[in-house]
C-alpha positions as CSV (number, residue, x, y, z in Angstrom):
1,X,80.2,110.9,96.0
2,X,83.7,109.4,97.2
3,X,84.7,106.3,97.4
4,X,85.4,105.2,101.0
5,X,86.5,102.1,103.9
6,X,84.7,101.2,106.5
7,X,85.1,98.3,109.0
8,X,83.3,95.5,108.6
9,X,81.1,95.1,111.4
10,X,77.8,93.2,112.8
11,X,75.5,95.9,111.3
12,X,77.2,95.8,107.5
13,X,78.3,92.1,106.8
14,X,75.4,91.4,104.8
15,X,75.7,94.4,102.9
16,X,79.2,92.7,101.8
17,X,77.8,89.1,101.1
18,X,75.2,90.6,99.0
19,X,77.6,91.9,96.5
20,X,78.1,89.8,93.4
21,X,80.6,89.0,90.9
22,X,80.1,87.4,87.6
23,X,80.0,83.5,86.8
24,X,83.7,83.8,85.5
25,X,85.3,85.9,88.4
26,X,84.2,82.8,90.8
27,X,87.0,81.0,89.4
28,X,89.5,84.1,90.2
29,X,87.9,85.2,93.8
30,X,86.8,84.0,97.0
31,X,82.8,84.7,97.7
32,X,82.8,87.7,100.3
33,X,81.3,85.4,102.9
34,X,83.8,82.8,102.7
35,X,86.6,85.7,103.7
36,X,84.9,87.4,106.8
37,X,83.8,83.9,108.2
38,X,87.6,82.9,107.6
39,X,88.6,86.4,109.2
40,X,86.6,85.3,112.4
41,X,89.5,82.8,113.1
42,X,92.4,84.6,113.0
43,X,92.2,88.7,114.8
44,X,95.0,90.2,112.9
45,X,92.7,89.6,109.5
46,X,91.1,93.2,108.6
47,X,88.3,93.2,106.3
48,X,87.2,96.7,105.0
49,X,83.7,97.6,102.5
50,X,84.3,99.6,99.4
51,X,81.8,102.3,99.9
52,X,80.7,104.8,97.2
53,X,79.2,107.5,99.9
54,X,76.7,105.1,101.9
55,X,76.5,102.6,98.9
56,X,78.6,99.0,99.4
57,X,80.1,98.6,96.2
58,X,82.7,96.1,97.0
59,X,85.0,94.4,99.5
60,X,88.9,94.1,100.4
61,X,91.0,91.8,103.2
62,X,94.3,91.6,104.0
63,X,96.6,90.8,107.1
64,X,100.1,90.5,108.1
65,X,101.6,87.3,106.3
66,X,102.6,85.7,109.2
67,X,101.9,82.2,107.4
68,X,104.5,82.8,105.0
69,X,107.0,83.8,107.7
70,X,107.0,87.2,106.0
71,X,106.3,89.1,109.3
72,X,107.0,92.5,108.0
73,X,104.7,92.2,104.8
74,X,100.9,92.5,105.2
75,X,99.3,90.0,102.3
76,X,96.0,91.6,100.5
77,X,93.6,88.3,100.0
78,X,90.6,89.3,98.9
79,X,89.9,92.6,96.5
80,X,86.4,92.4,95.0
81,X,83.4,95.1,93.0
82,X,80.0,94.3,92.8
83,X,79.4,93.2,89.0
84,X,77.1,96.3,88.9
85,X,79.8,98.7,89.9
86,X,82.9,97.7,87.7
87,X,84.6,99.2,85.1
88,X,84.0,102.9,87.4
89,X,87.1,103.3,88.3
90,X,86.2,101.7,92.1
91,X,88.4,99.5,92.7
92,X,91.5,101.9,91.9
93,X,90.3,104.3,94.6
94,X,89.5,101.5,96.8
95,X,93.6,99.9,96.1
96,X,95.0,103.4,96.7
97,X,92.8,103.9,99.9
98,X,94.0,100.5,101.3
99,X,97.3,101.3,100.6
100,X,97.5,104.8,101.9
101,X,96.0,102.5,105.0
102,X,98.6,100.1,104.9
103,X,101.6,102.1,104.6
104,X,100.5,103.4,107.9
105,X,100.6,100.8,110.0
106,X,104.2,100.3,111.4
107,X,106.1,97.5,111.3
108,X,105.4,96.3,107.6
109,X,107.6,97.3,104.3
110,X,106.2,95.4,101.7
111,X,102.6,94.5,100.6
112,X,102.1,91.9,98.4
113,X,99.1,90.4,96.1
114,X,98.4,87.4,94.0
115,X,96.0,86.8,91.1
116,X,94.7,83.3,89.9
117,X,96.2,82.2,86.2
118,X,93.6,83.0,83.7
119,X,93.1,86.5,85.0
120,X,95.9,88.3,83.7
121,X,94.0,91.5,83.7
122,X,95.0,92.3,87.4
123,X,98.6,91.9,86.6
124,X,98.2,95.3,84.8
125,X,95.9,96.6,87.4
126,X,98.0,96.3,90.0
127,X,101.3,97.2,88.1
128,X,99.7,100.3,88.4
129,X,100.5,101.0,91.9
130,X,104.4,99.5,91.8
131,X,103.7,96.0,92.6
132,X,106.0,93.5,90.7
133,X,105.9,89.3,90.0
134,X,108.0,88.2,91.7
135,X,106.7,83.8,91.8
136,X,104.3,81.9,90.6
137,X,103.3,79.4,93.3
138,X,101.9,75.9,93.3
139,X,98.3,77.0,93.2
140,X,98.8,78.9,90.0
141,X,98.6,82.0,91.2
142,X,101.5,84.5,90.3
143,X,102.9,86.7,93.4
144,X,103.5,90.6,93.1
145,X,104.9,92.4,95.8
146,X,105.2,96.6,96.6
147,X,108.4,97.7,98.8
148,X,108.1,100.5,100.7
């Protein structure tokens, strides 16, 4: 089975807030249900499930970063596997898929991340694909961004 993205729609929402995350990651991650009803607000927000053929394994948003009056960079907020599905290898697919997706869209040049203090891990995971620190902001969160 292949990991896959799929638009998040009326009939597969619930599928996404019924994914979990352990007790710990709450401190590092939005819930799932927090992001789409946020999403609802603002059209340019694209939420996509992490599917493993028809199975919902996990959850990823981003947007242009408009807010940041960084026009041509589209911000990923919200990267998330199901507490039964880590450690496969899902959410690497699921980062390159998005940013294959990304890289596609015209207008944008950079894509950039954050991750909370505390959670150092994804600086390594996302080093992976080229992103680089570039700030740590006043939320605690350290900044990486991808050129293209």
């Amino acid at each position: 089975m292949e990991i896959n993205l799929r638009e998040i729609t009326k009939d597969n929402w619930l599928d996404m807030i019924e994914l979990e995350i352990t007790k710990e990651q709450e401190n590092y991650v939005a819930l799932n249900s927090e992001a789409i009803a946020a999403s609802k607000f603002y059209d340019y927000y694209v939420n996509r499930g992490i599917y493993l053929g028809d199975k919902p394994v996990g959850f990823i948003q981003y947007y242009p970063n408009f807010d940041d009056g960084k026009p041509n960079e589209i911000f990923i907020d919200q990267l998330m596997i199901d507490v039964g599905h880590q450690g496969n290898g899902y959410g690497t697919k699921a980062i390159s898929l998005v940013l294959d997706e990304i890289k596609k869209l015209v207008g944008f040049n950079a894509i950039s991340i954050c991750y909370v203090e505390g959670h150092d891990v994804m600086k390594k995971f996302f080093e992976r694909f080229g992103f680089e620190v570039v700030e740590q902001d006043e939320f605690d969160e350290t900044i990486m961004e991808l050129h293209y």
